[in-house]
Each structure stands twice: as structure tokens, then as C-alpha cells.
C-alpha positions in Angstrom: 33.7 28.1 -25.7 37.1 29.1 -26.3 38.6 29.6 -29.8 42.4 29.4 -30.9 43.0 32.2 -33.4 46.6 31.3 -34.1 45.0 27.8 -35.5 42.3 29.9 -37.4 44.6 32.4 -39.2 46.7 29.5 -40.0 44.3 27.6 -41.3 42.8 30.5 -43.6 46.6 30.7 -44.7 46.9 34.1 -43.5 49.9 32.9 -41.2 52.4 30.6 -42.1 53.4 27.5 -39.8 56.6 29.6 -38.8 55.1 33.1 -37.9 52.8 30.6 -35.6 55.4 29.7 -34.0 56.5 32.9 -33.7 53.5 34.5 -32.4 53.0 31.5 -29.5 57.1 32.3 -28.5 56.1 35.6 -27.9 52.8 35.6 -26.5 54.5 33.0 -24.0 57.2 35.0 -23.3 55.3 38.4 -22.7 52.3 37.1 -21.1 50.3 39.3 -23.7 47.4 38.3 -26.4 48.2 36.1 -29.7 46.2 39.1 -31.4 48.5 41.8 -29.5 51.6 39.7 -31.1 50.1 39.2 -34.6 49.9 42.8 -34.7 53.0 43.7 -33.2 54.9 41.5 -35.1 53.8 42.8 -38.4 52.1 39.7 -39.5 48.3 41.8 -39.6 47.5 45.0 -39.4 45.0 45.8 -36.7 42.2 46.5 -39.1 42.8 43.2 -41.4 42.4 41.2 -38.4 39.0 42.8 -37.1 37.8 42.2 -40.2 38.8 38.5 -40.1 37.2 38.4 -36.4 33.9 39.7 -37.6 33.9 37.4 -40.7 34.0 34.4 -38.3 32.2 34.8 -35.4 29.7 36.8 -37.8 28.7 40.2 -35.1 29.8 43.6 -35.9 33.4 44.7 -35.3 34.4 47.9 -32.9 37.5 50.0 -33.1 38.2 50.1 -29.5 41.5 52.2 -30.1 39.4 54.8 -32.0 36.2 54.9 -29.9 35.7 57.1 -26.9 33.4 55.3 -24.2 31.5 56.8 -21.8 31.5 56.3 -18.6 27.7 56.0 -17.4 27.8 52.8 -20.3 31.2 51.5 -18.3 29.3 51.9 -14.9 27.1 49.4 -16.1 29.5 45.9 -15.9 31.7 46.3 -12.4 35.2 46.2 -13.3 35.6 42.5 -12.2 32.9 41.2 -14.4 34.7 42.9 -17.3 38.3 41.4 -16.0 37.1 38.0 -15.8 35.1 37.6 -19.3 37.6 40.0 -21.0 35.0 42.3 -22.1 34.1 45.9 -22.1 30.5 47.3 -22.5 30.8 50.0 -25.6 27.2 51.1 -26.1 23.5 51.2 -25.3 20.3 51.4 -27.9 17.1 51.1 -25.3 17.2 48.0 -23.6 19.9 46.4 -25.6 23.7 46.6 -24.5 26.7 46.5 -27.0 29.5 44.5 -25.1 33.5 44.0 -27.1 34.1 40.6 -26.9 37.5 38.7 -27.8 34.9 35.5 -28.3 31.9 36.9 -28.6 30.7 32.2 -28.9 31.0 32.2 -24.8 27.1 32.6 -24.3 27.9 31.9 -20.9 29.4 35.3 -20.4 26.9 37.1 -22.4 24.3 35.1 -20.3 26.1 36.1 -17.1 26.2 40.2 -18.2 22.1 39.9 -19.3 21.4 38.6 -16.0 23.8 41.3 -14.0 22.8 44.5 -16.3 19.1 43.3 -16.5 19.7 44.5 -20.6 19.9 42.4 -23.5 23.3 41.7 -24.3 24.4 42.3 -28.3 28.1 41.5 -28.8 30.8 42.8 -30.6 33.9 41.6 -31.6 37.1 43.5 -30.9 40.8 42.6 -30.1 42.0 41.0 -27.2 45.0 43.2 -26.1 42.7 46.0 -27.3 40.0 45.4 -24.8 42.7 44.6 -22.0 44.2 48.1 -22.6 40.4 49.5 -22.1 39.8 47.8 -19.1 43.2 49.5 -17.8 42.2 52.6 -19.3 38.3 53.0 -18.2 38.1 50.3 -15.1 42.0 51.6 -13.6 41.6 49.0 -10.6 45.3 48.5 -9.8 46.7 51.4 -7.5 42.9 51.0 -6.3 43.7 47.1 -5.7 47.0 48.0 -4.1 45.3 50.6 -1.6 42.1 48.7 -0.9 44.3 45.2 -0.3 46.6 47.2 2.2 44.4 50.2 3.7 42.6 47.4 6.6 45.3 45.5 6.8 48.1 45.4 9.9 51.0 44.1 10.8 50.3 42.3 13.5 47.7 40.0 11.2 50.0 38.6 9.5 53.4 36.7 11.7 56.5 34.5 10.5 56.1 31.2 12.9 59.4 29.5 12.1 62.4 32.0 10.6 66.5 31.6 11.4 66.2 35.3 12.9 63.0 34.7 14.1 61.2 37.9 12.7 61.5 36.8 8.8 63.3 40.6 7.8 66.0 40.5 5.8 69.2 40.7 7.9 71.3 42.7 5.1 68.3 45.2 5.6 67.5 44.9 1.7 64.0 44.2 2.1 62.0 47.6 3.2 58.7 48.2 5.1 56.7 48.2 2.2 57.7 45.4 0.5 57.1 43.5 3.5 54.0 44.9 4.1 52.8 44.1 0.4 53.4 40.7 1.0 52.0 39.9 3.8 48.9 41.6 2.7 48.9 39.3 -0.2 48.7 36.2 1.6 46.9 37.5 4.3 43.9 38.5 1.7 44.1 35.0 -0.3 43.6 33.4 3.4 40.8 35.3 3.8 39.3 35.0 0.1 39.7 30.9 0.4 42.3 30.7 -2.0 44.4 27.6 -2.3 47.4 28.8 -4.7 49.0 32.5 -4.7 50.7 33.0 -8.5 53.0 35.6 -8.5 54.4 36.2 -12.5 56.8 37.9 -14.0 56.7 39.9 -17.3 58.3 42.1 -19.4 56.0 45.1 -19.1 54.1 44.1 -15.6 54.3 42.2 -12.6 50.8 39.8 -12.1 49.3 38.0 -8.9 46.8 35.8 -9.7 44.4 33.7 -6.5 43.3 30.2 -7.9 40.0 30.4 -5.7 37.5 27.4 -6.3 39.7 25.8 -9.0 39.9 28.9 -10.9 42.7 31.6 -11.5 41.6 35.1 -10.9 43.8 38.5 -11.2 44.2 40.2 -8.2 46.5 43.4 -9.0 49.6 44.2 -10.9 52.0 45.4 -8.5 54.9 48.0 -10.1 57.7 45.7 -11.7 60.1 47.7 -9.9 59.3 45.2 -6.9 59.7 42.2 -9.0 63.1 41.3 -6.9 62.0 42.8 -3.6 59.2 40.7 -3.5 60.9 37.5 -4.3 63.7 38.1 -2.2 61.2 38.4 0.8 59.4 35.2 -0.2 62.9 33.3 -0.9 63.9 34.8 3.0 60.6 33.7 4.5 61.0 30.4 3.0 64.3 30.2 3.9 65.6 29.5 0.2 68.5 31.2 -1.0 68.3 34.1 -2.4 71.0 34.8 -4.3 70.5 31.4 -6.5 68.0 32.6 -9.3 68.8 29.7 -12.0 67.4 26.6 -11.2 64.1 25.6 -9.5 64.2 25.9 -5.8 61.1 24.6 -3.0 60.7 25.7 0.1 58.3 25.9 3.2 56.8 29.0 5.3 54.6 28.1 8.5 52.4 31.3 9.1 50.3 32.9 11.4 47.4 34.9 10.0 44.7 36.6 12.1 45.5 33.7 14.9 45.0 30.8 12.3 48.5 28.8 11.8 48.7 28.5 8.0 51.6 26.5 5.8 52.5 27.3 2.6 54.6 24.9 0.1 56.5 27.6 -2.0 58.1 27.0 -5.3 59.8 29.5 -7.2 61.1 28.9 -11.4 63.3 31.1 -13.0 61.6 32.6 -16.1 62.8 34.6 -18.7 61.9 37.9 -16.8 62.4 37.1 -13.6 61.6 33.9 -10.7 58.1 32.7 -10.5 56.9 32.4 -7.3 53.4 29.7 -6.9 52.5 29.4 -3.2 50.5 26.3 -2.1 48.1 27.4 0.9 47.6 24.3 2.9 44.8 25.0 5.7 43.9 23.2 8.6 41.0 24.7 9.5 39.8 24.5 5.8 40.3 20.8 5.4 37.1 19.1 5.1 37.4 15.7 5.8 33.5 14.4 6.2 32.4 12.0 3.5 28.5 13.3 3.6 29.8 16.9 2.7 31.7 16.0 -0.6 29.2 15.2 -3.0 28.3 11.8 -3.2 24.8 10.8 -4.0 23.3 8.1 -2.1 24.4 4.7 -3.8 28.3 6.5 -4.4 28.4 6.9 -0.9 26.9 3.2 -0.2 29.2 1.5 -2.3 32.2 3.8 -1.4 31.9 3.6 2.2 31.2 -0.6 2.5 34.5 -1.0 0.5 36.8 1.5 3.1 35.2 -0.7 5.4 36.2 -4.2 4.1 38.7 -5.8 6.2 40.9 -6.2 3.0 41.1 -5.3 -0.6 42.1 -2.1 -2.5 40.3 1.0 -3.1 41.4 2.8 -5.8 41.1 6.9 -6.6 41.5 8.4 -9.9 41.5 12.1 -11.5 44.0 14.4 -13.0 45.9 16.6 -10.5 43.8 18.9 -8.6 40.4 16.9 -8.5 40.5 16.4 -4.8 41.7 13.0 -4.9 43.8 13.6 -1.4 40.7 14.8 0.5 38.4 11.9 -0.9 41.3 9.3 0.9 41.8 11.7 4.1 38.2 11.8 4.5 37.7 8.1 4.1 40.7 7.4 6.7 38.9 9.8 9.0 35.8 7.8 8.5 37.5 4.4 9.9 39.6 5.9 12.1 39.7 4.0 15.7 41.6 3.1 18.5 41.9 -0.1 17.3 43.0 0.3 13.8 46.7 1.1 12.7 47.0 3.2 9.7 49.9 4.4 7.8 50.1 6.7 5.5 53.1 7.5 2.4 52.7 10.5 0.9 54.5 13.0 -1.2 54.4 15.5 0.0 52.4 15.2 3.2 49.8 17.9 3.0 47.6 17.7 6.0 48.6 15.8 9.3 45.8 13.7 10.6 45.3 13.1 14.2 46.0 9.0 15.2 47.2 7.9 11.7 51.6 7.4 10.7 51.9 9.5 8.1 55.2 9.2 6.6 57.3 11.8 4.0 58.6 10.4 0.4 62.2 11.9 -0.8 63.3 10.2 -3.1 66.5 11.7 -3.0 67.3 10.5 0.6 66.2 7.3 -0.7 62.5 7.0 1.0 60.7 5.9 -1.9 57.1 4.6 -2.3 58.1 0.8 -2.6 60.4 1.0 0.9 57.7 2.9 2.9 55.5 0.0 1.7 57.9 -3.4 2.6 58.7 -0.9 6.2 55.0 -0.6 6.9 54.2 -4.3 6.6 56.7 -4.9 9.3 54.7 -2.7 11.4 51.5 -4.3 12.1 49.1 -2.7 10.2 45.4 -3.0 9.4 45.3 0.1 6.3 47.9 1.4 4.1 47.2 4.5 1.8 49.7 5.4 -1.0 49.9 8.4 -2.4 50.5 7.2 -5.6 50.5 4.1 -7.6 53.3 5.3 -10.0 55.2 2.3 -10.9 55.2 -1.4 -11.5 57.1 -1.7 -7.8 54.2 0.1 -6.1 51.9 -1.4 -7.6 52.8 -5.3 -7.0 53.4 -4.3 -3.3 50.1 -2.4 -2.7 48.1 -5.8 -4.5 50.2 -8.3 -2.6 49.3 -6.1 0.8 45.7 -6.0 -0.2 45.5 -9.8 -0.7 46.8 -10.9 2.9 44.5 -9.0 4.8 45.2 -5.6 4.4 43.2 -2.6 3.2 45.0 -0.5 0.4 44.1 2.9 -0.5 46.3 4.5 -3.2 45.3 7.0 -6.9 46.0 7.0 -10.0 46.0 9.4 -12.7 43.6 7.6 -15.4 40.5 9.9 -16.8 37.6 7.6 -15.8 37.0 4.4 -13.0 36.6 1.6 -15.8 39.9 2.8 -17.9 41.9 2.3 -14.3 41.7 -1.6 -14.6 43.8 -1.6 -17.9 46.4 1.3 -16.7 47.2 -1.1 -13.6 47.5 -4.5 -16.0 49.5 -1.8 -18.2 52.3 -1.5 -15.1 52.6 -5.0 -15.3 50.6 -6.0 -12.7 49.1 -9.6 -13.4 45.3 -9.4 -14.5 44.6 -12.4 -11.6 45.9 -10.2 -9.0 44.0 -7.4 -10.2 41.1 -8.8 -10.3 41.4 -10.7 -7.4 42.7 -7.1 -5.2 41.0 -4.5 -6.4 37.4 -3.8 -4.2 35.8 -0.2 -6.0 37.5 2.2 -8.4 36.9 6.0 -7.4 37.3 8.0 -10.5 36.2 12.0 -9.6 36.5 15.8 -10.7 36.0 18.8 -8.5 33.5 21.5 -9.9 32.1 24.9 -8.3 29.1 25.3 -5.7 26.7 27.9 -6.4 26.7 30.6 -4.4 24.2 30.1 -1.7 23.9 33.7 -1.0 22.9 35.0 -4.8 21.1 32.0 -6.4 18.4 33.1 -9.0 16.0 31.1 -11.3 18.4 30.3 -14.5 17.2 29.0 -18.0 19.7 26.8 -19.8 20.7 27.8 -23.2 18.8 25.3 -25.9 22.9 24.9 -27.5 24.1 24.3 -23.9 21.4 21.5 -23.1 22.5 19.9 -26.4 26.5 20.1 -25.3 25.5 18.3 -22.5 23.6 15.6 -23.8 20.3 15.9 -22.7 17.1 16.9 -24.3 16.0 20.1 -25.1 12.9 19.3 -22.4 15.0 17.8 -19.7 15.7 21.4 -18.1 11.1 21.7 -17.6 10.9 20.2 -14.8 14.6 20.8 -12.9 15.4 23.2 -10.8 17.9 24.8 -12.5 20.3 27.7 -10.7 22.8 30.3 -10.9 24.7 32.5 -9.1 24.0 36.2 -9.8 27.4 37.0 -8.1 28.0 38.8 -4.4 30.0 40.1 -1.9 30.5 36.8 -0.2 31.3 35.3 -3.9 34.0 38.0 -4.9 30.9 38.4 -7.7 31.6 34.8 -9.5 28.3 33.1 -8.5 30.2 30.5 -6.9 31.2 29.4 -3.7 33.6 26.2 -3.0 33.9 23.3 -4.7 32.1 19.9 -5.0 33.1 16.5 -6.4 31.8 14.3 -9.4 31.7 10.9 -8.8 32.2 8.0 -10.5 32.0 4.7 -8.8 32.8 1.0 -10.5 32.0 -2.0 -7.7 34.7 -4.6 -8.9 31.3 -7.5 -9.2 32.0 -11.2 -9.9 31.0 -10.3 -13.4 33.3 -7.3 -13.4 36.8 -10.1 -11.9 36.1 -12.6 -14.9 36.1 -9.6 -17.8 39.3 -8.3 -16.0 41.0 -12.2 -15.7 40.0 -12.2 -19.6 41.8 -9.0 -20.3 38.4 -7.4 -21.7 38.6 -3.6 -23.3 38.1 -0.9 -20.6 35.1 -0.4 -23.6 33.5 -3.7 -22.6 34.4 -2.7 -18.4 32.5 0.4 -19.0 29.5 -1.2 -20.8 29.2 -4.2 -18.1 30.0 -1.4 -14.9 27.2 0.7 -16.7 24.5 -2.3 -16.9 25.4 -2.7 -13.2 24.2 0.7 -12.1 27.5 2.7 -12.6 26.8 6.7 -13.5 29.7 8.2 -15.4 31.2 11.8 -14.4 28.9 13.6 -17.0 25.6 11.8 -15.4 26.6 12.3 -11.9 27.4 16.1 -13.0 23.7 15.8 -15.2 22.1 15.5 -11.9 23.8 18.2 -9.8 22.9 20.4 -12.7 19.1 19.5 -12.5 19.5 20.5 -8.4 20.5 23.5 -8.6 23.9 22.5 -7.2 26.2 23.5 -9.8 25.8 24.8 -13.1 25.7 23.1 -17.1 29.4 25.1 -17.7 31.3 23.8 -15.2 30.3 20.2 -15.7 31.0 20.6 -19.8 34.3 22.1 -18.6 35.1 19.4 -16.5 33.7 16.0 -18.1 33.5 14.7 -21.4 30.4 12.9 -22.7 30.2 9.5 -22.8 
């Protein structure tokens, strides 16, 4: 549901292809809204634009800059609600609330706001840096953040495991109490809010830390610029990077302790234009969940999937862009046919997690440890299954099919956007289509979408538009139980609560090997996988909808129709 308004304004020729240009540089650079820039800039005036905004999404414009709000109608949407939709409620006529919208198309928000205000929502259009500044204005959550994120907290929560000095302060004494205190704090409360990546950003005007919790990024607080360097210069020294390099890209490690849990974090900071940003990987033992029945699968994914990790030989293949869980789909299967008597090895880059009885081994490339050596060194070690991190090249690739053709069981990923489409990427390497065919067991192609919140689900009817963006009937919703989550506590008020996968699951058939030796379209491997029982991502995500497992906007957001 999201709109680009530099393409719009462009496209009514009220922006030229250079000012564009212009206005993307800038908002990229600043970190503020395209409309904030347009404005700035001098390409609009503030009122021209409005106007424009109106026109198109066809609702009534507001002059946030003019208007004074009151504060029983802000009371109404709790300051994170209005953060994370990027709206601000303006007005009240009986049961009907006036909300400023940027986009005022994402019914899902406005759905979202009718359900938590109990009113009928009417939107209006205003500015996105406009609304922004009334949330800061009205809402004023970031000294409150600040004090609320550090107020519980104490030292002792949060300890350095592995520093040179051994206590992780800064030996030159640069690095105060506070700073050191403000950090901790920050990775101590992403621990405890599940988060997987801490995003600390630097900007002209304002500092940012963002949580990506449950695939999603979510502002936490906007610490005072003046401790842009502090703060990095803490995290370089905990990571034991250095500190006084801030030109080029630089990775590091810190091994944690927080609240008696031992927690690593993959650190990698990039020099902006205002400053180093800092993206924290949190990599959690405890949080690892490595049992096949508690991912997702239906009953006939899980059937197929677990008899090929079982074969004695072949290769299973697992596909999805970065970040759909790809790593814990082969961890969990290695865990599943993990035994005394099996000898697994493991390349990966990096190694994430370290499972007990299996050799994982480290890529660097630099040193020279690249995919195709670990794979000729492992089949000098006796083993029974190899898993690759990644199939990235045509080295890889001929190793891992030759493996899985004398007796070995391969499991390696891809990055291809659907099971069938895998087939013609590997032949694409230049990979023979006999050895393909004659290798390749199952294709695993998945995407990871929210879990409604367990503690806040309510009765939730599906938008007529929305059932139609996903493809099914305007009756399918009649007889389904359809959920959502009406946002909690335990949920940081999102309505969701960890992550699930979508599965895909193409059974390389008899049927399936002759199309493949005959070089078929991944068009005709789709139709034939399809006629065999395959359900695509967007049917596997249909059902989940229909139990009240997930909701219709996550699975538009991560599938496509087919």
C-alpha cells in the first residue's frame, strides 16, 4: 500500500527528472521525507503539494503546521501506534475519527486504528515531515524513551565476556559513565524485546536506533547527536575494532553477557556521510529454534521435507532472499538427523550458531578457506552429510552434485525467488542438466512472515480489496477463521509475535528429472510440480491466513501471486 510521490510528481510534470534526483540525494542523505525535501528545496510550496495529495488520494487535506490539536483527541492513538503508521489523530465528529495520513490507501492501518480506538476512522491527507514533527511535538516520547529504557536497568545486567582489558572501558578514559550505561541499555532492552538486529544511524539533525523485531524495523529513541562518537567509539572498543579508522567498513565481534544469558553480536559499522553506522547482528542461543514441527510446515511439506533429509544420498536444496530463515530450516533439519553414527560437516559463512556433534567449519576467503576447498577437505574426511552455506558459483556447485551422487547427502541454498525457478539458476552456473537432474532430491523455496499475537487475538474481517489482492474470492473469508492482533504488552502493541515460515516444496519426481534432462522452462517445472501436489508460497500463506495464524498483509507483503 505504499505510494512513491517523487514518481507521481514526476509523472504529473510537476518535477523534472533532475530535481528527482535531487530530492532522492537529499532525502538519502538526511534521513528526512521526499515531501520535507520537495519543500525545502523550493521545488513546491507546502500548500501546492497538499493540494496535489488531496487530488490523488481523493480525502480532505489538513494543515498540520496551522492546526492546534488537542490533547484528549491525541490521547486517543498511543504514541507508538502513531509512530509506526506515521499518522496523527486531528479530530473527532461523534463516533467518527479524523486521522493525517501520509497514505491515507494503507487500509490496513486505518483498519488497525478502527479496531484500537473502537471509532470509525475518516482519513486525511497531510505531509509526511509535517506529521513527523507532530508526533515529536504532541507524542514527545524521546527523553521519555531514554529514561524509561535506562531507569530499571543496572549495570551488573549487562557484562563484556571477552575484552583486551577485560572490563570493555575505554583505557584513554574517553568513554564516560553514561555513554556506557546508554549502551548497554540498548542491547540489553533489544535482548529482552527479541530483536535480531540493533540499527544505530547517523544524521544530520538526529541520531536514530531502530530494533528489527519479527522481520520489521521499529524506532526505539533518538539519542542526542552529541553522542554520535561516544557511542561508536564504545561499540568500536567493545568490538575491539579500531577506533580511530572511520573511512572504510570495518566488522567485528562482541561475546556478551545479559541477565546471565551469554549473547554474541556480529557488529558492522560503515562510514556515512554524517557519521559510522553501526548494525548489530544479535545471534542467541537460547533463541534458536531448531525443531522442524515448530516452523510452519503443513503436513505433506513436512512429509516430503523430512523423507528427503533422510535419504542416504542426494541434495536438498533451500531457497529465499536473505533473511527468510533459510539457516534455521538447514540447522533444524541437521538437528533432526543428528546421531552418533552420522558425520556431518558443516561450511558456513559466517558460522552463526554452533551445533552440538556436527564440524562446523568458518569461510574467509581472504585466508584462502573458500567454499570449493572446505568441500574437496570434507570428502577426505569420511562423511555421511555435507551442508553449504551457499551455492554461489559454478565450483560449488559441481562439487556439492558430484558429492551428492556417490553417496552423500548435500544440503546447501540458494538465492532464487521460488522452488521450480531453482532448477534453471543451477543449469544457469553451468552445472550439466543430467547431473541435476540426476542429484537434486526436493527444492525448499520459503519466506518468513509474523505470528499473531497469541495474547490479543480478536475476530478480524478481511477487507473485500484485500481478499481480491490476494487472489481469493470475495466468499472464501465466510467460513475461515480469520484473526488479528489487537496489539499488547507482550507484543510491544504490533499484534504480532515471532515469526513463521511459508513453504514451498517441489519433490524432484521421475516426471519432474526427464523435463529438467530436456531443459524445460521453469514455466513448464512449475505447471508439472503444481499438477503433482506442489502449493506455491502465496497458497501456503492462503491457508495460514484462513487459521488464524498470520494475517492477509503480511503474506501480500511477502509473496507474489502466482
Amino acid at each position: 500500500m505504499s505510494f512513491d510521490l517523487v514518481e507521481l510528481l514526476t509523472e504529473a510534470q510537476l518535477m523534472t527528472a533532475d530535481q528527482s534526483r535531487t530530492v532522492k540525494k537529499q532525502g538519502e542523505s538526511s534521513g528526512d521525507p521526499v515531501d520535507g525535501c520537495i519543500v525545502k528545496l523550493g521545488i513546491m510550496q507546502e500548500a501546492d503539494l497538499l493540494s496535489f495529495l488531496s487530488q490523488h488520494f481523493k480525502v480532505p487535506k489538513v494543515d498540520l503546521h496551522s492546526l492546534q490539536l488537542d490533547t484528549h483527541i491525541i490521547d486517543l492513538v498511543p504514541g507508538e501506534i502513531a509512530s509506526k503508521f506515521n499518522v496523527v489523530p486531528v479530530g473527532k465528529q461523534g463516533r467518527v475519527l479524523h486521522v493525517a495520513m501520509a497514505n491515507p490507501s494503507n487500509i490496513y492501518a486505518v483498519e488497525d486504528i478502527k479496531f484500537l480506538t473502537g471509532y470509525e476512522v475518516q482519513p486525511v491527507v497531510a505531509p509526511e515531515y509535517r506529521i513527523k514533527e507532530a508526533i515529536g511535538n504532541y507524542y514527545d516520547n524521546t527523553a521519555e524513551a531514554l529514561e524509561n529504557l535506562m531507569k530499571d536497568f543496572e549495570d551488573e545486567d549487562v557484562e563484556v565476556v571477552e575484552s583486551d582489558d577485560g572490563s570493555g572501558e575505554a583505557a584513554d578514559g574517553e568513554i564516560d559513565a553514561p555513554v556506557v550505561k546508554l549502551v548497554n541499555s540498548i542491547i540489553a532492552e533489544a535482548v529482552q524485546r527479541r530483536a535480531s538486529d540493533i540499527h544505530i544511524e547517523p544524521f544530520e539533525k538526529m541520531l536514530r536506533v531502530r530494533f528489527r523485531i519479527d522481520g520489521s524495523l521499529y524506532e526505539i529513541m533518538h539519542p542526542p547527536v552529541r553522542m554520535r562518537n561516544a557511542i561508536t567509539s564504545r561499540l568500536k572498543i567493545m568490538a575491539e575494532l579500531d577506533i580511530a579508522e572511520r573511512r572504510v567498513p570495518q566488522d567485528g565481534n562482541i561475546k556478551i553477557r545479559v541477565t546471565n544469558r551469554t549473547i554474541d553480536l556480529r557488529v558492522s559499522t560503515l562510514p556515512t556521510v554524517f557519521g559510522e553506522k553501526i548494525v548489530m547482528r544479535i545471534l542467541d542461543q537460547s533463541n534458536l529454534n531448531v525443531d522442524l514441527s515448530k516452523l510452519g510446515f503443513s503436513a505433506q511439506a513436512m512429509k516430503d521435507f523430512e523423507a528427503a533429509i533422510r535419504a542416504p544420498w542426494g541434495m536438498v536444496l533451500v531457497t529465499g532472499p536473505t533473511g527468510s530463515g533459510k539457516t534455521t530450516t538447514l540447522y533444524s533439519a541437521l538437528s533432526a538427523i543428528n546421531t552418533p553414527d552420522t558425520n556431518i560437516m558443516t561450511a558456513e559463512d559466517p558460522v552463526e550458531y554452533n551445533l552440538e556433534g556436527i564440524n562446523q567449519v568458518a569461510i574467509h576467503e581472504q585466508s584462502g578457506m573458500t567454499f570449493p576447498k572446505a568441500l574437496r577437505a570434507f570428502l577426505r574426511q569420511d562423511p555421511n552429510i555435507v551442508m553449504v552455506g551457499e551455492i554461489r558459483d559454478i565450483d560449488t556447485g559441481s562439487i556439492a552434485t558430484k558429492a551428492a551422487l556417490t553417496g552423500h547427502l548435500v544440503l546447501s541454498t540458494l538465492h532464487t525467488n521460488d522452488a521450480p525457478s531453482t532448477i534453471n539458476r543451477i543449469i544457469d552456473m553451468g552445472i550439466q542438466p543430467f547431473l541435476v537432474s540426476s542429484s537434486v532430491r526436493l527444492v525448499l523455496a520459503q519466506r518468513l512472515v509474523r505470528r499473531i499475537c497469541a495474547g490479543c487475538t480478536e475476530p478480524f474481517e478481511a477487507h473485500p480489496e484485500a481478499l481480491e489482492e490476494l487472489g481469493v474470492d470475495k466468499n472464501w473469508a465466510k467460513d475461515k477463521k480469520m484473526l488479528k492482533g489487537a496489539g499488547c504488552d507482550a507484543c510491544n502493541n504490533t499484534g504480532y509475535s515471532g515469526r513463521l515460515g511459508l513453504y514451498e516444496v517441489m519433490m524432484v519426481t521421475p516426471e519432474m528429472s526427464q523435463l529438467i534432462l530436456d531443459k524445460a522452462s521453469t514455466a513448464d517445472l512449475r505447471k508439472l510440480a503444481r499438477s503433482q501436489g506442489m502449493k506455491t508460497l502465496r497458497e501456503d500463506g492462503i491457508w495460514k491466513v484462513g487459521q488464524g495464524i498470520t494475517t492477509i498483509e503480511e503474506i501480500l507483503k511477502e509473496t507474489a501471486a502466482v
